[in-house]
C-alpha positions, -999 to 999 in steps of 0.1 A, spaced: -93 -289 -60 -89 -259 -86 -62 -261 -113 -47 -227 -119 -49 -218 -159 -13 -211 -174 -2 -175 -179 0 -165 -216 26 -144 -228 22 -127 -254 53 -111 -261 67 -144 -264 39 -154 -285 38 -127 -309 77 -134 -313 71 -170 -317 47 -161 -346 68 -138 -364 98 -162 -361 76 -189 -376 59 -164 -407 97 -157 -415 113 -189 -414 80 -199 -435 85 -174 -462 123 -184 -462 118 -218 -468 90 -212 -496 114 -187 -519 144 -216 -506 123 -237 -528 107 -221 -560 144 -226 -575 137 -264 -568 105 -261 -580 112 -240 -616 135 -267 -624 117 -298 -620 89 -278 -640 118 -269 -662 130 -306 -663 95 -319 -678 86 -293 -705 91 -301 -739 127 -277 -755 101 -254 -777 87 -245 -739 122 -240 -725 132 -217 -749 97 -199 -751 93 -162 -737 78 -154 -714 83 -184 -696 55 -203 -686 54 -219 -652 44 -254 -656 46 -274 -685 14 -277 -714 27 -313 -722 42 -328 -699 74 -348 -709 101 -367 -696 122 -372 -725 152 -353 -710 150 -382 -685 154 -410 -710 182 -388 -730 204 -384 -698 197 -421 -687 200 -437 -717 220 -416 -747 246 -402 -725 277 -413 -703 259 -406 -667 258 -421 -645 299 -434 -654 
C-alpha cells in the first residue's frame, strides 16, 4: 500500500511566512521600549543623562532599585 504525499501550497505558504516575518518584526520594535528601560533602569544617573545615549549600561547598578524600595513611600 502506497501513501499519497500531501499537496503543498504555496500560496498559502508564502502567506503564512510573511504573516509570521511581520508579526515577528512587530513584536521585536513592541519590545525595544521594554528593553531601553530596564537598560535605562540599571545605569548609573551620569549614564542617564549622558549624550548620546549609550545602550547598555558600563556599570551595572541597581541602586534605583534600593532607592524606590527602601527611601521612598512605594509600595503604600
Amino acid at each position: 500500500m502506497t501513501e499519497e504525499r500531501p499537496v503543498i501550497c504555496w500560496d498559502m505558504v508564502r502567506r503564512d511566512l510573511l504573516t509570521y516575518i511581520v508579526l515577528i518584526t512587530l513584536v521585536v520594535f513592541s519590545l525595544i521600549p521594554v528593553f531601553w528601560g530596564l537598560a535605562t533602569s540599571l545605569k548609573p544617573l551620569d549614564e542617564i543623562n549622558r549624550y548620546p545615549p549609550i545602550l547598555w549600561p558600563k556599570a551595572v547598578t541597581f541602586d534605583s532599585y534600593y532607592k524606590v524600595l527602601f527611601y521612598s513611600n512605594f509600595p503604600t
